[in-house]
N, C-alpha and C positions, 0 to 999 in steps of 0.2 A: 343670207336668209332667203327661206321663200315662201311665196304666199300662200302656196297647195296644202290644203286641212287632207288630202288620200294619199297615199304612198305607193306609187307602181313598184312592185320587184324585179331584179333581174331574175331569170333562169337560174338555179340551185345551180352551183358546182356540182359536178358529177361527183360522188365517193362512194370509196369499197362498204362502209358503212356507217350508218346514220346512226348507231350507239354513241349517247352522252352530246347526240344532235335532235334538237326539232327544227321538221321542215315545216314550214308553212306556208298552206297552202290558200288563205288570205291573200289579197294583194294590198292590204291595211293594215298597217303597224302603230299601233292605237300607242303602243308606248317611245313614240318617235315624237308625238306630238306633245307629249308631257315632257320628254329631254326639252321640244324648243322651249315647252314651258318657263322651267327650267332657266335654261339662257336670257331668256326676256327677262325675266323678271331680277336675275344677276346684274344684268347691266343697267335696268331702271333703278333698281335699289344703289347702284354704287351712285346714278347720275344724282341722284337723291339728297344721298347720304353717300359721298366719298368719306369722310370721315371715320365711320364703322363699315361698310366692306370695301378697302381702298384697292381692292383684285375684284373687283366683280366686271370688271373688261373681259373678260376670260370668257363670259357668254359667248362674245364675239367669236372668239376662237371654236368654242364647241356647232355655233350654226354653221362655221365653213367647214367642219368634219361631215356634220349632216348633209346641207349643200352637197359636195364630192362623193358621198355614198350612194344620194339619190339619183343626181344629176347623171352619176354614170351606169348607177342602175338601169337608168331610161334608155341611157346611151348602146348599153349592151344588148340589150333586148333585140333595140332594131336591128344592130348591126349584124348581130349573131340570126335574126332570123331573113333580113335583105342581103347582105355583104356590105352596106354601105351605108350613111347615115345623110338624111336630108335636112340640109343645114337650118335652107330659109323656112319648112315646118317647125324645125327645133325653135329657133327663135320667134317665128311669129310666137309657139307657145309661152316663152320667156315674157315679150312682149304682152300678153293678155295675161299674164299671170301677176306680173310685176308693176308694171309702169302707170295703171288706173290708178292706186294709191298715192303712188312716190310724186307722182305729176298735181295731184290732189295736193297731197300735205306741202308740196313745193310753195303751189300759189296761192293755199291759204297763207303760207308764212310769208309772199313777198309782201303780201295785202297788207298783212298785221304788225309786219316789221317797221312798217311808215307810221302806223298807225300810235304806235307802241314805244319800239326802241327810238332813244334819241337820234339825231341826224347824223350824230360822227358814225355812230355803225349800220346806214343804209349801203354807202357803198361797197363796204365790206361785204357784204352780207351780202348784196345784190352781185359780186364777182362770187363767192361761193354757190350762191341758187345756180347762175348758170355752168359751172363748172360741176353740180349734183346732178343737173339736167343732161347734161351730158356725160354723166358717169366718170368724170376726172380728179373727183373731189380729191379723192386722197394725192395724186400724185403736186394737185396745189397746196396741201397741207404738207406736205413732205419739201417741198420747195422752202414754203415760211419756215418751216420748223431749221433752216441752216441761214437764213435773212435775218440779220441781225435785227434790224428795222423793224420787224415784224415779231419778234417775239414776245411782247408785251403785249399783244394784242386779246383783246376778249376772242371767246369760243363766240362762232356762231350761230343763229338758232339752226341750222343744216350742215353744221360739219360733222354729226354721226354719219351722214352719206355717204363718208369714207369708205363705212365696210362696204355697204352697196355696189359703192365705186369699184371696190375689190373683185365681190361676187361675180358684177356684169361683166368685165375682163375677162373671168374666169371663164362665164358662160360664151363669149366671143372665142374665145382661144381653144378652151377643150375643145371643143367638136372639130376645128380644124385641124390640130394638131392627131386626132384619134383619125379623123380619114385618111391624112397626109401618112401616116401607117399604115393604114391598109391598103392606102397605094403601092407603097414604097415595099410593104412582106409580100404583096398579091394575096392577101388572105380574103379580099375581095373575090377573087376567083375562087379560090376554093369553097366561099362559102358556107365552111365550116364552125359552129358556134366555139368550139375548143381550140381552131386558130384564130379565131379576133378575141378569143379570152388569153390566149398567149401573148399576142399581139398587143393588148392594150395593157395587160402585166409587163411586158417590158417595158414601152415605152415610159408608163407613169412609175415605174420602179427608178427609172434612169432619174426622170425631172423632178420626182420627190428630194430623193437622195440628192441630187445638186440645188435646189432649190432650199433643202436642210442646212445644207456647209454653209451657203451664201448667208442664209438667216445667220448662222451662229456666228460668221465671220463680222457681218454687214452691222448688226447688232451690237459687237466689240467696237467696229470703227465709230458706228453714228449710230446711235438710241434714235433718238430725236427724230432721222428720218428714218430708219428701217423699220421703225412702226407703222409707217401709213403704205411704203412702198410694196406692191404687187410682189415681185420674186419671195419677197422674202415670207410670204403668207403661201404660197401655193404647196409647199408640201401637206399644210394642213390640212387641204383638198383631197392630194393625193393618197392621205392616208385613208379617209372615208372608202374614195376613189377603189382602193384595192380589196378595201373588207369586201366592197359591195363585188369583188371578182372573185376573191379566193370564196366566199363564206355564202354567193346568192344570196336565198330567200331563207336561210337556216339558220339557226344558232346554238350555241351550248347550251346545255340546259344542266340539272342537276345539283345536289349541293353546292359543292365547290364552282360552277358556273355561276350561280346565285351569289357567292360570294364575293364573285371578280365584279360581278354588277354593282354591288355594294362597294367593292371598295373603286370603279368607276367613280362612283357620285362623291366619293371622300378624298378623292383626287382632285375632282372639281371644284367641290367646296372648300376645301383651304386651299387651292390654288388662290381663289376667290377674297379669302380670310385675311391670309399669310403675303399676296401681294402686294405690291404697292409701286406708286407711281416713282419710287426707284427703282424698282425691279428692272434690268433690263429684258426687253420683252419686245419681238417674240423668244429668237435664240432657244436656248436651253429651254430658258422658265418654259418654255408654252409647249412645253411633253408631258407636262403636268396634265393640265385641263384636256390636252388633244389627245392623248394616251386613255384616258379618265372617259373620254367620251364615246372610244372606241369598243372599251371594256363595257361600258354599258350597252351598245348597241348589239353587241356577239356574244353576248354571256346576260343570263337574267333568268329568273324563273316568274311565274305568275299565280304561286301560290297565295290566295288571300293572306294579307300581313306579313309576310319574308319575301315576298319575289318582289324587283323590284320593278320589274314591269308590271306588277300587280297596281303598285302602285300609280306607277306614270301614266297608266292606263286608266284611272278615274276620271270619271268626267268635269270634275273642278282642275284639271291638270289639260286633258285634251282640251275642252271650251280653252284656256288661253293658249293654249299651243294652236290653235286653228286663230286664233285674235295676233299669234306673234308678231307677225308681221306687220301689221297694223299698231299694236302698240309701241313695237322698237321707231316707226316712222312719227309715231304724233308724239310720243312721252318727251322727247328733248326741248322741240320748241316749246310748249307747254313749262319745262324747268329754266328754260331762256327768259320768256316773256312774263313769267309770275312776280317775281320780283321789281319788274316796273310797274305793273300794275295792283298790287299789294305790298304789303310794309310785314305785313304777317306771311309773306311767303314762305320765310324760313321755320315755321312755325311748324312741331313733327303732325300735329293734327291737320296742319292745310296740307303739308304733303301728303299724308294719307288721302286725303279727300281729292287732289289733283291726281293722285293714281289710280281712285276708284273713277274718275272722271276720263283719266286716258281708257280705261280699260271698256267703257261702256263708250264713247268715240268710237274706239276700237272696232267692238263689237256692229257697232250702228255702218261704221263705213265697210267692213268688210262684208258684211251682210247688202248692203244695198248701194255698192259705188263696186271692190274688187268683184264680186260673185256674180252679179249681173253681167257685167260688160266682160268678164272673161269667155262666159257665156254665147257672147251675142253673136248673131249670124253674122251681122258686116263684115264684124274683126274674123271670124274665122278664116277664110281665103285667108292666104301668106301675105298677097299683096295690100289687104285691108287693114292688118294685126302695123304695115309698114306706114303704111299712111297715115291708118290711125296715130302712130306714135311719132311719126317728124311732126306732125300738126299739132300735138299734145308738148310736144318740144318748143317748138315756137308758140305757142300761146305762153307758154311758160314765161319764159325770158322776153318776152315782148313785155308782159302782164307786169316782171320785174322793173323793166328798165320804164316802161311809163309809168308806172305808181313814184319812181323813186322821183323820175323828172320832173313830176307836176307835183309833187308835195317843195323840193328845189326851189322850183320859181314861184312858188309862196311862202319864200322869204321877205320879210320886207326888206324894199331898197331903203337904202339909206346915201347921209351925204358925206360921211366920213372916208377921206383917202389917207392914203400914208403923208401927204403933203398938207393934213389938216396940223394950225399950228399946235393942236391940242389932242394930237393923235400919239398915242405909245405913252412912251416916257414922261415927252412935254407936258403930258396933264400932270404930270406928278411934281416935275423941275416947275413948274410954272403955275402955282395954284391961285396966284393972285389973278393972272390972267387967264385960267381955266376952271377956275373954280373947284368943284369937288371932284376927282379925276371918274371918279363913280356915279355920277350924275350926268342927266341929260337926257336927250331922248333921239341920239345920233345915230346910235345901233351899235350893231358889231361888224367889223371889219376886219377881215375875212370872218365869214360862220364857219362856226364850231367842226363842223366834216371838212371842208377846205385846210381851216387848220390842223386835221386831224392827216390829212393825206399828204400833209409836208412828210410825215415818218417812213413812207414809202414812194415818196416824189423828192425828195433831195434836190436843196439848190444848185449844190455841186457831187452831184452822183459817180465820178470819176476819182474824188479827192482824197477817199479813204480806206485804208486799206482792210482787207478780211482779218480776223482773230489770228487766223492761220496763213496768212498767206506769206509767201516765203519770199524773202529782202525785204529792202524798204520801198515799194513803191512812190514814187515820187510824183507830185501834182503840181504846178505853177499856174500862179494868178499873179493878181496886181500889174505894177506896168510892166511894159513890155519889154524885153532884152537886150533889144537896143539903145532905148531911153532910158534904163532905168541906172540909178545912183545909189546899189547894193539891193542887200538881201535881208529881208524879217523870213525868220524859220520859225511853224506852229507845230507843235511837238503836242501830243497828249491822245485822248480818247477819243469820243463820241461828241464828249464834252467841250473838247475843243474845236471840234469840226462845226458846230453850233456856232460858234463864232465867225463864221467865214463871211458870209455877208456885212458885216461891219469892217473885218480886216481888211479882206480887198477892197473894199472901198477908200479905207484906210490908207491903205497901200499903194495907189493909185495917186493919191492926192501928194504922195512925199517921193511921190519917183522912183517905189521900190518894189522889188520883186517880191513876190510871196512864195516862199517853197514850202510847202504845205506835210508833214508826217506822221499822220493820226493813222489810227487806227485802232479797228470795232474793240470795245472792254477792252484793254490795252492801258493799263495806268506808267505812264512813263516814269522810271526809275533805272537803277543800277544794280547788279548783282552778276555772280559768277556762273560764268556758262561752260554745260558740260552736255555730255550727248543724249542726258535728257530736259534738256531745257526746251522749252515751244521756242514761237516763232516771235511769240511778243518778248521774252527775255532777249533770244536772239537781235531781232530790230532795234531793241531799245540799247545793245550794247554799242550797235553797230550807228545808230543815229547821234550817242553821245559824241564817240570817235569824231563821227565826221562832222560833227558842227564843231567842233571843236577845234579842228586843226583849217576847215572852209574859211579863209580870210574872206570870201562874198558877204561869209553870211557874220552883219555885223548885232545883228537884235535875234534873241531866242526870246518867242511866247511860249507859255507851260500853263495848259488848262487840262482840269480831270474832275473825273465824278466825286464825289465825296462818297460813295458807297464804293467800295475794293476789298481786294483779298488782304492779306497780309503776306509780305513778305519777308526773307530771312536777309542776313545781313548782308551790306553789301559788297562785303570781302574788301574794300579797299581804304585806305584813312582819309578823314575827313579833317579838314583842317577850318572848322566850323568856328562863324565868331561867338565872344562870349556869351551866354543866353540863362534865363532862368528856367528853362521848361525841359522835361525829362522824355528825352527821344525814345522811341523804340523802333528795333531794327527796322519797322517798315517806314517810319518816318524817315530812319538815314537812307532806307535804301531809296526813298523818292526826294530828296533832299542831294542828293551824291551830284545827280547831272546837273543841280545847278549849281552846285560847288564848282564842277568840271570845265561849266560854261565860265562862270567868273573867273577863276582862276584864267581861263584860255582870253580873258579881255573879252567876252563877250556881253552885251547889255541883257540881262536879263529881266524879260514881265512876267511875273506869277500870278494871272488871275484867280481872284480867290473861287471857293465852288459856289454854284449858283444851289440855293432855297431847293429842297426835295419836298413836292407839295405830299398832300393827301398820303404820309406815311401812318402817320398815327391814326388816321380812322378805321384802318383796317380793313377798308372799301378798297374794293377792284376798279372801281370804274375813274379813267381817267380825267383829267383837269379840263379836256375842250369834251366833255362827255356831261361832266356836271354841268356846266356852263348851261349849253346842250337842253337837260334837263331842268334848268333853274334861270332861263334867261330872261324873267322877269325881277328876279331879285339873284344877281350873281355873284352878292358878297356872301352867299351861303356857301361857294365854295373859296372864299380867301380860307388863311390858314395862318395858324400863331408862329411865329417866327421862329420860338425858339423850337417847336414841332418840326420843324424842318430842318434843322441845325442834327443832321444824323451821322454817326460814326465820328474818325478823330479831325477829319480836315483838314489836314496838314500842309494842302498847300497854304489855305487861309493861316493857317499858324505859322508860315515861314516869314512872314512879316516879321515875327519875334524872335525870329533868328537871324534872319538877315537885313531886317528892317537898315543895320547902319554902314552897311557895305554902299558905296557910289555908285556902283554900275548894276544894284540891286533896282526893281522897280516892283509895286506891288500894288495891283490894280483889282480893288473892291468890288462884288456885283452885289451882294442883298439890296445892298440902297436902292439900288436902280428898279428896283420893284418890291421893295417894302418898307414901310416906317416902321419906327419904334418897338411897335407889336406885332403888325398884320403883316403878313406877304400877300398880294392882290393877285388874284385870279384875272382882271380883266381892268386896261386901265387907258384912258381914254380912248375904249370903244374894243383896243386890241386884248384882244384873249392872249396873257401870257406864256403858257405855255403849248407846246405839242402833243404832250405827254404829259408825264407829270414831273418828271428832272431836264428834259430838254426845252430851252426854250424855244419861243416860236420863231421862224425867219420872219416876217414880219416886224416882229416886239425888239428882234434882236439890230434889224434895220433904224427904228426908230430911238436908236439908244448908239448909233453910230458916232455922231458929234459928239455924246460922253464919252465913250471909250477912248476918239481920237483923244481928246484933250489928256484922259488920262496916260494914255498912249507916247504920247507928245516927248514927255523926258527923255524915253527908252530909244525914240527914233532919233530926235533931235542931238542926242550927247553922243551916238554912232557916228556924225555927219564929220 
């Protein structure tokens, strides 16, 4: 998007003739600023309301057609009238046009983010601010969005900066790329307006069309990230890009012109309607809205009531298309932070009232923060527009990182360590000597953001392998290779990788090796592989084998999530002992490896799955988030036990299948953080979990000497 309420034109195509064409001769296209209308108000209304328009992302897509039609409208003028284009004028103007607001709405939100959002997402939020400030945003969303760690995570109040993120790219690159042609044709020399319009028709014809394939290929391989990634957006640039060459200052006009405009805007809108955050996008889908937007821009008439430029050119349409930019930059934190600060957030009349409230912000900051200073003599000079803006950069990310540090060290201290006898667990094992494990006035140990940045700081960040990552990576802990008097292998998920801190320490104490085989959503089981199986069917085939025939390895641990896919059968017999409960194939197929393992003499531990908090409230916000939000009374976020009891469980149910086999071991957790009823969010002092299924390393430390014990049979009857 951009912040310009006028529209320079390029220079009209030259043609034989102007029948079923109007030139204009305007350098104002009053129906440009009602399309961004238009846009903005697509993408506030889906931020809104995802629910009823779950395609109104699609805005997005129509301001980088606009962007690429104007941007090289500008571009062509110069070039075609100097031979050449002056970079650092271009962008000082980018700079005075863009960065008053973006730099605004930045540091209002680092401000309000302390102020407002609980502590676990300051530093989040304080790594996105300065990655907006820098115009990187999307390629760190594009990052998280394949981090397993990370995709549980809340939106930020400035991860719309994305598209920003994209634009700015765009405005860095086009212009370099457009000169680096006119060096390379000599269309410099010549001078001529009809060789830099050939000139730049090639070039953006070639990076469209490759930049098209990538989208649609990049798209099939990863959704997830080729929605935030640059290549995959710039054809939609380059289509603007080209109208604004082949078409100048002119457009169809006429019935049937009038009618493409129209059906433009019906492109757009069920683009809008019709998609949804399945969709994958951009690829294909996004010909729909960028096609849509093109037809409206080169085809329209301005007859009162049928043109639709008639329309887009009202002044209830222009007024928000001169505000666009300004609302697309304030409307998101505004739908971030209402809901901490309201209960009636959700409420469709408060939403109303926060968009009549974005839209007069809007109006208030673009009138007297962008229109001024873009203005202003200082920033004119190139080198003023430069300065100005490193300095506007660093106040930024300074203004971040101090608000975030001094709200930090008004935590209070407290005297609780992990070495308190009444810290984790022990409050719970021990209430005659600890009392109520929920009472006191110890504090919390580690706070709520600490324990929240265990999900992307890993105790053992080396030890688990990717969704996809091909064999089984292999990770050792415990003792050392020389000391050590065999091997425990941990087999499972995420779920099990959660356990490591206890293990190896575990492990260490009995002189044993830890060969470690988790990996990301990965529920270990058995089933038949063929040449379309992934990488987790793969490993898991290839991890059974080899613990199985590994005489090292004399203890197999098997931890998983209790929330999984379902799987089909596991193609081989099970010579399962006699039981009352009625398997289904996915049961046998995660039930097969530890047939495999006992059968092969190996000691098998099944830990059962751990409590899935805050399912049934139907709240987003995580378990060190409420806390967070509630740490004067934190049993608001404990949760009913049997609430947390989700899907079938099956390891916990293998108790009652294999509960009477000897070399079976089957090692409980609800207890270890919940009674009878409750599961506790926080328990002497330590916040339970990371998330809301992972526990925390801390909690998971403090519950070490239970696990050994229960542990104990499985290592002991190896020896």
């Amino acid at each position: 998007m951009t912040a310009s309420s006028t529209t320079p034109q390029a220079t009209p195509a030259p043609t034989p003739s102007m029948s079923g064409r109007s030139r204009r001769g305007s350098r104002f296209q009053p129906e440009i600023q009602g399309l961004r209308a238009l846009a903005v108000l697509l993408v506030v209304a889906y931020h809104f309301w995802p629910e009823r328009l779950p395609g109104g992302y699609v805005g997005v897509d129509v301001f980088f057609v606009i962007s690429g039609y104007l941007i090289t409208a500008h571009l062509f003028k110069e070039a075609a009238r100097t031979g050449t284009l002056k970079l650092g004028q271009f962008w000082a103007r980018r700079i005075r046009r863009l960065l008053p607001l973006s730099l605004l709405v930045l540091l209002v939100t680092a401000v309000t983010a302390v102020l407002v959002l609980p502590s676990t997402a300051w530093q989040s939020t304080l790594r996105q601010i300065v990655a907006s400030t820098l115009y990187v945003q999307n390629w760190i969303l594009a990052a998280d969005s394949v981090e397993y760690s990370k995709l549980d995570e809340q939106a930020t109040a400035v991860q719309h900066f994305w598209s920003l993120s994209v634009e700015e790219q765009f405005y860095v690159l086009w212009p370099l790329l457009l000169v680096l042609a006119l060096l390379v044709t000599r269309a410099r020399v010549a001078r001529t307006p009809q060789a830099v319009r050939t000139t730049f028709i090639a070039v953006l014809s070639v990076l469209g069309v490759a930049s098209f394939v990538f989208s649609v290929w990049y798209t099939g391989q990863d959704p997830a990230q080729a929605y935030f990634v640059t290549p995959t957006r710039i054809w939609e640039f380059a289509l603007g890009a080209l109208l604004a060459l082949v078409m100048g200052s002119s457009q169809f006009t006429g019935r049937l012109a009038d009618l493409l405009g129209w059906l433009g805007l019906a492109m757009i809108l069920s683009s809008a309607w019709f998609y949804s955050e399945t969709t994958a996008f951009p690829g294909w889908a996004a010909l729909l809205p960028t096609v849509g937007t093109v037809l409206i821009l080169m085809c329209g008439g301005r007859g009162a009531g049928t043109g639709i430029h008639w329309w887009l050119s009202r002044r209830p349409a222009t007024a928000v298309g001169d505000w666009s930019y300004a609302i697309y930059l304030w409307h998101w934190p505004v739908v971030i932070f209402s809901p901490y600060l309201s209960d009636e957030a959700d409420r469709w009349y408060v939403k109303g009232l926060l968009i009549l409230a974005v839209i007069g912000l809007s109006a208030f900051s673009t009138r007297y923060v962008e229109t001024p200073l873009r203005r202003a003599r200082l920033l004119r000079p190139t080198w003023g527009s430069l300065v100005a803006a490193a300095a506007g950069m660093a106040l930024v990310i300074s203004t971040a990182h101090v608000a975030v540090a001094a709200v930090e060290r008004g935590f209070a201290d407290t005297e609780l360590s992990e070495d308190h006898p009444c810290y984790g667990y022990a409050a719970l094992a021990n209430p005659d000597q600890c009392g109520d494990p929920l009472e006191g006035d110890l504090g919390l140990m580690p706070n709520p953001a600490q324990v929240t940045a265990q999900n992307s700081e890993p105790a053992y960040p080396d030890c688990q392998a990717e969704t996809d990552a091909e064999g089984i990576p292999e990770c050792w802990l415990g003792a050392g290779a020389s000391a050590a008097e065999g091997t425990i292998a941990v087999v499972g998920d995420s779920h099990a990788t959660m356990w490591l801190p206890a293990l190896d320490e575990i492990a260490q104490e009995h002189h044993k090796r830890l060969l470690v085989l988790t990996r990301s959503a990965c529920t270990p089981r058995a089933g038949e592989i063929d040449e379309d199986s992934g990488e987790c069917a793969r490993a898991n085939a290839e991890i059974v084998e080899k613990l199985a025939q590994d005489e090292d390895v004399e203890t197999v641990v098997i931890a998983a999530s209790q929330m999984h896919s379902s799987f089909g059968d596991p193609g081989t017999d099970l010579d399962l002992p006699a039981h009352d409960i009625e398997l289904t194939d996915t049961a046998r197929a995660m039930y097969a490896p530890i047939d495999a393992w006992l059968e092969a003499g190996k000691e098998v531990a099944v830990f059962g799955e751990v409590p899935r908090m805050n399912k049934e409230s139907q709240e987003e916000q995580t378990l060190p988030e409420c806390v967070a939000l509630h740490e004067d009374d934190v049993t608001a976020c404990d949760d009913d036990l049997e609430d947390t009891r989700v899907g079938d469980r099956w390891l916990t149910r293998s108790d009652e299948v294999f509960g009477g086999v000897e070399n079976f071991h089957f090692v409980p957790t609800e207890d270890l953080l919940c009674d009878e009823v409750t599961c506790h969010a926080v328990l002497g002092g330590a916040i339970t979990f990371r998330d809301n299924s992972h526990l925390s390393e801390n909690f998971v430390r403090s519950v070490t000497d239970e696990i050994g014990q229960r542990l104990e049979d499985a290592i002991l009857s190896a020896d």
